[in-house]
MARLOMI-726357 format. One record per residue: residue in one letter; x, y, z of N, C-alpha, C in turn. Coordinates in pm, 1 decimal, decimal comma. Example, Ala and Ser with C-alpha at 12.3 -4.5 7.8 and 13.67 -1.06 7.14 Angstrom:
REM MARLOMI-726357
REC rest     n.px     n.py     n.pz    ca.px    ca.py    ca.pz     c.px     c.py     c.pz
REC    A   1319,0   -569,0    780,0   1230,0   -450,0    780,0   1320,0   -330,0    780,0
REC    S   1285,0   -225,0    708,0   1367,0   -106,0    714,0   1290,0      3,0    787,0
This chain:
REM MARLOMI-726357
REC rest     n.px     n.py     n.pz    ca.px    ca.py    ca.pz     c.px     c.py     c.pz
REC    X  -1796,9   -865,5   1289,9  -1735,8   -801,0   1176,6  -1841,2   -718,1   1104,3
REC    X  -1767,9   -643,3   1062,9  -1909,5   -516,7   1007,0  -1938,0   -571,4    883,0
REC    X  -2091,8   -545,3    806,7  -2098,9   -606,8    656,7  -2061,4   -493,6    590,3
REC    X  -2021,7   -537,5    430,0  -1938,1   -411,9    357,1  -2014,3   -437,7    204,9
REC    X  -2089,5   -343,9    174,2  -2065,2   -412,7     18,0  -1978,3   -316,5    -54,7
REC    X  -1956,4   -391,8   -152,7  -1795,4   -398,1   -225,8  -1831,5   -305,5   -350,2
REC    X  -1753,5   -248,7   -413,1  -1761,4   -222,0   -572,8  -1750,1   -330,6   -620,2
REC    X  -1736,2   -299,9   -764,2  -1654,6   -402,9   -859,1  -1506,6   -370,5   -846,0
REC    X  -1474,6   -305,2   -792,8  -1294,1   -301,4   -825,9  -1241,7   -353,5   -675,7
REC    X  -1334,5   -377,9   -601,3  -1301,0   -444,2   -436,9  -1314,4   -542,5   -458,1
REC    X  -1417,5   -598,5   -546,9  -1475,1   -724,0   -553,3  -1392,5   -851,7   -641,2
REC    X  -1283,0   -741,5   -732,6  -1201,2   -790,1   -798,1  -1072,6   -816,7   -773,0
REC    X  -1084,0   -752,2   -631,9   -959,5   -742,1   -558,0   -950,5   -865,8   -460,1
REC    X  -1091,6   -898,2   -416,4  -1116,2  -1027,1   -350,0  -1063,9  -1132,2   -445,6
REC    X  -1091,9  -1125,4   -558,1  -1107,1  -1247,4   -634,7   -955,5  -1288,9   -667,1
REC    X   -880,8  -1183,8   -697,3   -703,7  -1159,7   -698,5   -616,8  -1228,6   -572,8
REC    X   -682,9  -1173,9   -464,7   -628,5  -1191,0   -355,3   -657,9  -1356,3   -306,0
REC    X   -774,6  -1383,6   -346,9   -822,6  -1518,4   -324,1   -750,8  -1613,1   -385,0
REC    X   -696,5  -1574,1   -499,4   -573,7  -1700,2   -557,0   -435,9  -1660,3   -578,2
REC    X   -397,0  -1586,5   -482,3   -319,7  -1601,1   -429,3   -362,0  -1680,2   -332,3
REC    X   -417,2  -1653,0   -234,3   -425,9  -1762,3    -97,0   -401,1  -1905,4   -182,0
REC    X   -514,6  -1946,6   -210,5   -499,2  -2118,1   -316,2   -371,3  -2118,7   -418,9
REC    X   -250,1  -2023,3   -364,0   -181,4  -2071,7   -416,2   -165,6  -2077,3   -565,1
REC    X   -238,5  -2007,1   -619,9   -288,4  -2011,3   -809,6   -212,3  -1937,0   -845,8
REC    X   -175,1  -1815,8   -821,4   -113,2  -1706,8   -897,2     18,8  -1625,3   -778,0
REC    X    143,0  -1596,4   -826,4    221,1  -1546,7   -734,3    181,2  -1417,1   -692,3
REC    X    277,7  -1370,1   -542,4    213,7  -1251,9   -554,4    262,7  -1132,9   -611,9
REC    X    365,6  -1170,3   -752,4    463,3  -1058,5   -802,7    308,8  -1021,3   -904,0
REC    X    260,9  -1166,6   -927,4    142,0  -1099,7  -1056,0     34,1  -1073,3   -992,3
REC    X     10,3  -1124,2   -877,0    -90,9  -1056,8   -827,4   -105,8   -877,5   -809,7
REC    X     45,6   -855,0   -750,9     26,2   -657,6   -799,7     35,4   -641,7   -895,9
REC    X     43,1   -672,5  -1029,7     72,0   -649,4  -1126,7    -65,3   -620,3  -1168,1
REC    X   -156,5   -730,3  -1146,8   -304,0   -714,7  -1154,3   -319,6   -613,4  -1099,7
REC    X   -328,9   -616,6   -947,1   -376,4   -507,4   -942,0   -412,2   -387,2   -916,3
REC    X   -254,8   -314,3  -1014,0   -222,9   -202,1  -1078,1   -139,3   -142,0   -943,7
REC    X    -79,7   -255,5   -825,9     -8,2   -159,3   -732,9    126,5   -239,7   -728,8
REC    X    196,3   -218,2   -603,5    367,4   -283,2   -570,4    317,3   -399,2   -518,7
REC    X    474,8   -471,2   -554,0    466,9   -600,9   -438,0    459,9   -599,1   -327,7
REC    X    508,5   -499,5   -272,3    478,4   -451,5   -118,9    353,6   -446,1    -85,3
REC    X    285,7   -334,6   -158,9    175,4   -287,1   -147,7     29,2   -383,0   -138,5
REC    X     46,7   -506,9   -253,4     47,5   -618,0   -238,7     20,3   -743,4   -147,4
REC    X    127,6   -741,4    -75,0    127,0   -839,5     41,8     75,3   -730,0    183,2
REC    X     72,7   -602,3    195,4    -14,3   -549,4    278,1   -185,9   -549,0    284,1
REC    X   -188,8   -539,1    180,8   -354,4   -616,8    147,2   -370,3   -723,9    208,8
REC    X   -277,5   -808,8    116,0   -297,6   -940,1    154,0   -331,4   -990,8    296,7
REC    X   -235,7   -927,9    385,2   -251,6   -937,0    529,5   -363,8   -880,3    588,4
REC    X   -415,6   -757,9    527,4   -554,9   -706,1    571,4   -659,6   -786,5    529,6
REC    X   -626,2   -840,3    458,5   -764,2   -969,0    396,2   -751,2  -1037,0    474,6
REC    X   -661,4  -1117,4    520,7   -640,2  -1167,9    629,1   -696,4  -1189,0    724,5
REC    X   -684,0  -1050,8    779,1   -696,0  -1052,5    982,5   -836,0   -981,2    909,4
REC    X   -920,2   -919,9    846,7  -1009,0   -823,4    846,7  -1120,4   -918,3    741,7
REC    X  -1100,0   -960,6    687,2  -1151,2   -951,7    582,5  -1204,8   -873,9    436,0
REC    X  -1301,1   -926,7    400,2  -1336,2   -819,1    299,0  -1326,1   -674,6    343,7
REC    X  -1375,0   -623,6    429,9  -1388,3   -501,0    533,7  -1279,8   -419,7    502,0
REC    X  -1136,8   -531,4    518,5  -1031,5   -449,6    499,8  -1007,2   -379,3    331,9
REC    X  -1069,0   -433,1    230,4  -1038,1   -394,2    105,3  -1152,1   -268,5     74,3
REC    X  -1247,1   -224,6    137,1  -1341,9    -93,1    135,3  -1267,6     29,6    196,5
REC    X  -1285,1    116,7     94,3  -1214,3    207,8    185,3  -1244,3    299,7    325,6
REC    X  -1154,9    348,3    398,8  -1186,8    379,9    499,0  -1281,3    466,5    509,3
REC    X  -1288,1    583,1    455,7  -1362,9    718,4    487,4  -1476,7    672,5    433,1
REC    X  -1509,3    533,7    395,0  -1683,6    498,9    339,2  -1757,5    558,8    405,4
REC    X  -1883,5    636,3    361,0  -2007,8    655,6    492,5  -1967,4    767,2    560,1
REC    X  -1876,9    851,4    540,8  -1809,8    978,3    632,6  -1822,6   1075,1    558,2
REC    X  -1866,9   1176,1    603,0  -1863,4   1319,3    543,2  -1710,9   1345,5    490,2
REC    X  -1722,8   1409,7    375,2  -1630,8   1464,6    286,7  -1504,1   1584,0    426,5
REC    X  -1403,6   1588,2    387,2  -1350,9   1680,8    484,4  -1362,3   1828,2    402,5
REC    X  -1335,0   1827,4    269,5  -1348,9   1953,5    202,2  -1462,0   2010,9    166,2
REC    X  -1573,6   1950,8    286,9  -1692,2   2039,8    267,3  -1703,5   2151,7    303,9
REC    X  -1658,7   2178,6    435,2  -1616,7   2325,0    475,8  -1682,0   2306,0    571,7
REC    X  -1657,4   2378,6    697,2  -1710,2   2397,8    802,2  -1816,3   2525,0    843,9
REC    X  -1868,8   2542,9    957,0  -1952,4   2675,6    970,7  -1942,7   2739,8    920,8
REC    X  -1827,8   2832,5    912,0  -1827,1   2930,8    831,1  -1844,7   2938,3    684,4
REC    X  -1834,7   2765,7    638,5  -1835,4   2813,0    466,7  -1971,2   2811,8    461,4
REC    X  -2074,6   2744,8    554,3  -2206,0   2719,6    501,5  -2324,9   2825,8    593,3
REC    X  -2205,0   2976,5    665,1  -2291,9   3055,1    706,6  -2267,0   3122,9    565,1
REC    X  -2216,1   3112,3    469,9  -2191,7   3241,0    342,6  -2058,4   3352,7    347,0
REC    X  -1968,4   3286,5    482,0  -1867,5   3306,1    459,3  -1773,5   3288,6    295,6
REC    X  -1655,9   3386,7    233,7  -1610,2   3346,6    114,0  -1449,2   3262,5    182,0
REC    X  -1457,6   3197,6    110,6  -1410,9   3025,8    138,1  -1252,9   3049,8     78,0
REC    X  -1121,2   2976,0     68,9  -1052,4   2950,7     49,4  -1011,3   2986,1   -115,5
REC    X  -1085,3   2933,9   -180,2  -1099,8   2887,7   -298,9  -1155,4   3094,3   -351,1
REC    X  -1224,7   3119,1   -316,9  -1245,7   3259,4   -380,0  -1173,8   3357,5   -354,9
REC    X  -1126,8   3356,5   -216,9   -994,5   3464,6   -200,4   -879,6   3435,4   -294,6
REC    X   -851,4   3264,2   -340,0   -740,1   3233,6   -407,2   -798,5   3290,0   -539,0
REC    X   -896,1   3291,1   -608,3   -960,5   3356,0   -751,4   -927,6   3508,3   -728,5
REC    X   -945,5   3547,7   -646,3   -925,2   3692,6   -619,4   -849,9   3770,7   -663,0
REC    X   -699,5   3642,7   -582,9   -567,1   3757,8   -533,7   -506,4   3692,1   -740,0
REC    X   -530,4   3577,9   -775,2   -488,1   3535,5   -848,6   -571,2   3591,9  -1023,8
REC    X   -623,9   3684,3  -1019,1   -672,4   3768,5  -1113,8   -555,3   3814,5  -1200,2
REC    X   -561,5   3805,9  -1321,8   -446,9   3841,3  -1433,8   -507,6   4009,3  -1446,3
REC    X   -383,1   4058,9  -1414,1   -423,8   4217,7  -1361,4   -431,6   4305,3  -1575,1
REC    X   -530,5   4334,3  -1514,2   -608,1   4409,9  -1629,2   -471,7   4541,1  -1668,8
REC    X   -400,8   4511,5  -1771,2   -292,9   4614,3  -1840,6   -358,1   4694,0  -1978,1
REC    X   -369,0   4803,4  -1979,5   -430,2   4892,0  -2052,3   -317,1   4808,2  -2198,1
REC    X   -397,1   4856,2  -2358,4   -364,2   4773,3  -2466,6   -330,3   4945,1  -2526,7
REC    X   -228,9   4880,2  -2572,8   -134,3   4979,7  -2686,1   -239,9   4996,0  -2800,2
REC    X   -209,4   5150,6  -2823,1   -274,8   5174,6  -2949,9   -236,8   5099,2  -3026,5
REC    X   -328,0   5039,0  -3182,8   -277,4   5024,2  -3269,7   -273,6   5107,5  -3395,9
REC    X   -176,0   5083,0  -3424,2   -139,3   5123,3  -3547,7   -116,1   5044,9  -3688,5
REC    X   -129,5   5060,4  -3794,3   -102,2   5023,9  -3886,8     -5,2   4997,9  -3964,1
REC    X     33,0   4918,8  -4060,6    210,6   4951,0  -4112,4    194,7   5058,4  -4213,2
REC    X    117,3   5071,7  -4312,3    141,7   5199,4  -4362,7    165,3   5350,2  -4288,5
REC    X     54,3   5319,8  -4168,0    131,9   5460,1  -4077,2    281,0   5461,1  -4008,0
REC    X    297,6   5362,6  -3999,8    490,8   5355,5  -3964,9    566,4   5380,8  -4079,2
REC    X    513,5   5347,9  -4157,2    618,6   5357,5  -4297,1    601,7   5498,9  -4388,7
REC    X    512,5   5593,0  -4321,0    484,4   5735,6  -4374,2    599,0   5791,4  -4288,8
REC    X    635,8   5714,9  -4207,2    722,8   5852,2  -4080,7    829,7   5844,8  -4112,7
């Protein structure tokens, strides 16, 4: 089994999940703790299970980001994100003279 270290919010998730097992706490309050469904819940639960701690770290730990960009963003290619600044520019509208109210009220 691979070693994992935990946050505090994994680590708290062990401790949740752990009484449930002993039977201490149901598992309607156990999601309630923590902050997901009852479903959601007893799928943990089962990954604690068969996996252990392992299973409560998240997956992409230790993995490069996917929205780093590929070759092209890090030959100086312009990226996704600047063509969208681009096209999305609030188009420059020439500004009405102003005028004054006494000059409206001479006419």
């Amino acid at each position: 089994m691979k070693d994992v270290t935990l946050n505090q919010k994994e680590q708290a998730r062990i401790s949740v999940l752990n009484s449930v097992l002993e039977y201490q706490v149901p598992i309607a309050d156990a999601a309630e703790l923590l902050g997901v469904t009852q479903r959601q819940a007893r799928r943990m639960l089962a990954a604690y299970r068969e996996r252990g701690a392992a299973a409560l770290a998240h997956g992409n730990r230790g993995r490069r980001p996917s929205a780093r960009g590929g070759p092209l963003h890090q030959a100086g290619a312009p990226s996704w994100c600047d063509w969208r600044r681009s096209v999305t520019k609030a188009p420059t509208t020439p500004t009405a003279p102003s005028c004054s109210v006494s000059e409206q009220a001479s006419t």
